[in-house]
Structure formats: structure tokens, C-alpha cells
C-alpha positions in Angstrom: -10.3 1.2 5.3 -8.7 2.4 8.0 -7.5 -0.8 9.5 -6.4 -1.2 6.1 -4.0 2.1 6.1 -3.0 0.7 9.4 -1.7 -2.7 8.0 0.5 -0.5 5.3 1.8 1.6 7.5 3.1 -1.3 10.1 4.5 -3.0 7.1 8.0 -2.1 6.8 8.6 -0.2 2.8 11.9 -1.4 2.5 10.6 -5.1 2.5 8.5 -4.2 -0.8 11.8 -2.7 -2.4 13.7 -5.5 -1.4 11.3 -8.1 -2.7 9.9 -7.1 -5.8 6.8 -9.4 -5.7 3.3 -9.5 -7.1 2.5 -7.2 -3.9 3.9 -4.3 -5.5 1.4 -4.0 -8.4 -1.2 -4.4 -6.2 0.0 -1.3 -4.7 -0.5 0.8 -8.1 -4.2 -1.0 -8.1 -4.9 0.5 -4.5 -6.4 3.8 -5.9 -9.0 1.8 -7.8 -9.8 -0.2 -4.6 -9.4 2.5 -2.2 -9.6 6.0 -3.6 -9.3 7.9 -0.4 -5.6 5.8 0.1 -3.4 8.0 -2.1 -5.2 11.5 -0.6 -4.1 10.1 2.4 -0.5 9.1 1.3 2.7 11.3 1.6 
């Protein structure tokens, strides 16, 4: 999962509020898939 956190936080945030894409409701999903992701987020 780590990795994982890693990949997010390379990826640049204004590209997911530029580009509304199918991405971005995969984001809500993370804290089904990863629950420790949102303790870990801002």
C-alpha cells in the first residue's frame, strides 16, 4: 500500500481537477480498498 500512497502522491492533483475522469470516483472508493489511505491523508 505503500507504493500505492507513493504513486498518489507523485501524481500531480491539479490533473484530477482538471480532468474530471472516471479516476476521480475511484478516489471516493479508495477507503473501501485501502482503509488505512484516508488516516493517512491530509
Amino acid at each position: 500500500s505503500d507504493i500505492l500512497l507513493g504513486i498518489l502522491d507523485n501524481l500531480d492533483p491539479v490533473m484530477f481537477f482538471k480532468c474530471p475522469s472516471p479516476e476521480s470516483a475511484s478516489l471516493e472508493e479508495l477507503p473501501e480498498v485501502y482503509p488505512e489511505g484516508p488516516s493517512s491523508l491530509p
